[in-house]
N, C-alpha and C positions, 0 to 999 in steps of 0.2 A: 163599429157596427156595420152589417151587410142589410139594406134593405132589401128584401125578396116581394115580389106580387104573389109569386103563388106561394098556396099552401105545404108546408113544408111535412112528409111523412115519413113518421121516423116510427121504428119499434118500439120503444120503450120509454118509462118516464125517465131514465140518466139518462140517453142519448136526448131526451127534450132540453131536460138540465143544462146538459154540455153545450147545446146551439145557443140556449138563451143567452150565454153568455156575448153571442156575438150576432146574434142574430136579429134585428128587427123586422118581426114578421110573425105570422098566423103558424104552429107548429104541433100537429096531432097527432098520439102515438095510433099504433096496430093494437097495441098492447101484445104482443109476438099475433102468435096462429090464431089468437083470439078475435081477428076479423072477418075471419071466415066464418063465424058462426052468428056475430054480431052485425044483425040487420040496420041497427040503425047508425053506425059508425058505419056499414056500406053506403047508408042512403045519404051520410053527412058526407063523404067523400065525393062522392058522385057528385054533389051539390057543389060541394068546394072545385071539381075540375070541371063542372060548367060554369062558373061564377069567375073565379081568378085562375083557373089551372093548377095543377099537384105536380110539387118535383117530388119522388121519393127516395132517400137515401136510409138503406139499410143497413146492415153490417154485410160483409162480403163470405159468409160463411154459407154453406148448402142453404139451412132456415131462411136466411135473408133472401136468398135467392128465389125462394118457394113463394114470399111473402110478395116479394116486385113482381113477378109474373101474374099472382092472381090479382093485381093491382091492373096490372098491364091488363087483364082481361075485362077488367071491372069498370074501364073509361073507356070514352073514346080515345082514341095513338094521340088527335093534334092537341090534345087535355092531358098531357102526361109527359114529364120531363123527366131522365132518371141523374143522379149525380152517384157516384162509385168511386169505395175508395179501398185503397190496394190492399194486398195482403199482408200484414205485418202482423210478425207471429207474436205475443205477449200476452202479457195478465192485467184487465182491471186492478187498482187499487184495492177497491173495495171487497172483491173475491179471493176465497181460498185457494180456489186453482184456477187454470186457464180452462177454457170453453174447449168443446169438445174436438175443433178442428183445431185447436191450439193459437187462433186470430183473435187478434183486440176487434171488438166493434167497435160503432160507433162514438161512444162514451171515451174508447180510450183513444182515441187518434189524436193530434194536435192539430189548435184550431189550427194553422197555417195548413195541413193539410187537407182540413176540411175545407175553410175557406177555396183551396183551390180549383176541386173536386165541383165544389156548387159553381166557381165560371165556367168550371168547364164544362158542364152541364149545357148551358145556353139559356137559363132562365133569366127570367127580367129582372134584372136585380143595379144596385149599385157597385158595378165591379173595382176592385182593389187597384188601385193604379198598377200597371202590369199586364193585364188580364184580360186579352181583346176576344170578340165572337169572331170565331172565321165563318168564311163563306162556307156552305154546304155544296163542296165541288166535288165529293171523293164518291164515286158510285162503287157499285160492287163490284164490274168489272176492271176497278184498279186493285180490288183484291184479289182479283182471276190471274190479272197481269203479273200481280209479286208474288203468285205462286201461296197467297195465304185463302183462297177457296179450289174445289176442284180441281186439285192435281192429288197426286199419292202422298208430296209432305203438307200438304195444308194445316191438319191439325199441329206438325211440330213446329211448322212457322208461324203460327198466332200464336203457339207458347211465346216464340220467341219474343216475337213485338209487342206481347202484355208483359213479358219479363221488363224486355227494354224500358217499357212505358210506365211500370209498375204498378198495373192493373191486375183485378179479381181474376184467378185464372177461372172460375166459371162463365166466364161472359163468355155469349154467343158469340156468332159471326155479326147477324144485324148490330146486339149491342156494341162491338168493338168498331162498327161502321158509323153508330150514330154516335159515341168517343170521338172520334177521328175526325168526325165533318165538327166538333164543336171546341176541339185542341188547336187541330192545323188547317193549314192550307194546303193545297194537292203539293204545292212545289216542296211544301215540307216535308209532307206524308213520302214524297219522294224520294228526298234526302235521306231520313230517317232510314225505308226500304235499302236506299243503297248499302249504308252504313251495316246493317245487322247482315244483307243476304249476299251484297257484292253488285256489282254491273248485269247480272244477267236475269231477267224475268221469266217469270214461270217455269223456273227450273230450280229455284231458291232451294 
């Protein structure tokens, strides 16, 4: 079992299912788009990310993405921790067919993936032997420097090192920044940069 402090949001009651199995800790669905309408499932979150803090992990499909940002809007930033997990295309068990982008959520991942996803998050929790916080050293201009913001290939170089990394290809730039500072370390982030684009910076 993983002990968590914060409150853990998830879409739906199988993705609660799926955690409980591994999870020790407080876990509340969205119920999907149904918390945007729903005042007092706002007002319990709110409460929960001034109290012990909210990680929310969604499924990594458009909706899910819709669901974290209006989450993201809905706290304060140091009340909100997100954990993401990559894209892998499949079907639920329990479903007829696959979802509409063709990705498993939450529900269907394995716990080892999940499990990972939540250290790498950076939330308080009891990490799995293996599983260190690095330091928050990577700023945005070592994204400038490898050529993954502000130049002409920017966009196909953050394909890249979410391919690499095997992250949500919708993730922003911040969110692949605050990934980054709670994976690696800059010497790593560096390594990694040489490895996908070569010796040369900002010309990747």
């Amino acid at each position: 079992m993983i002990k968590i402090k914060e409150a853990v949001i998830v879409e739906g009651k199988y993705d609660k299912i799926r955690l409980s199995n591994f999870i020790d800790g407080l876990i509340v669905t969205t119920d999907g788009f149904g918390v945007f309408k729903n005042k007092e499932k706002q007002v319990l979150i709110r409460h929960l990310a001034q109290t012990r803090g909210i990680l929310v992990l969604t499924d990594s499909d458009g909706a899910g993405f819709v669901i974290r940002n209006f989450l993201r809007g809905a706290v304060p930033s140091d009340k909100i921790k997100h954990a993401y997990i990559p894209d892998i295309f499949g079907k639920e068990k329990r479903k007829d067919k696959p979802s509409k982008e063709g990705k498993l959520g939450v529900e269907g991942i394995s716990e080892e993936i999940l499990s990972r996803a939540i250290a790498m998050s950076g939330a308080e929790c009891e990490l799995s032997e293996g599983y260190v916080k690095a330091a928050k050293d990577i700023a945005k201009a070592d994204l400038y420097e490898h050529g993954l913001t502000g130049t002409p290939n920017a966009s196909q170089n953050r394909e890249k090192l979410k391919k690499a990394m095997h992250l949500p290809e919708n993730l922003t730039s911040n969110a692949l920044l605050e990934i980054l500072n709670c994976t690696m370390t800059k010497q790593e982030f560096e390594k990694l940069c040489e490895n996908i684009f070569g010796e040369g910076k900002n010309d990747a």
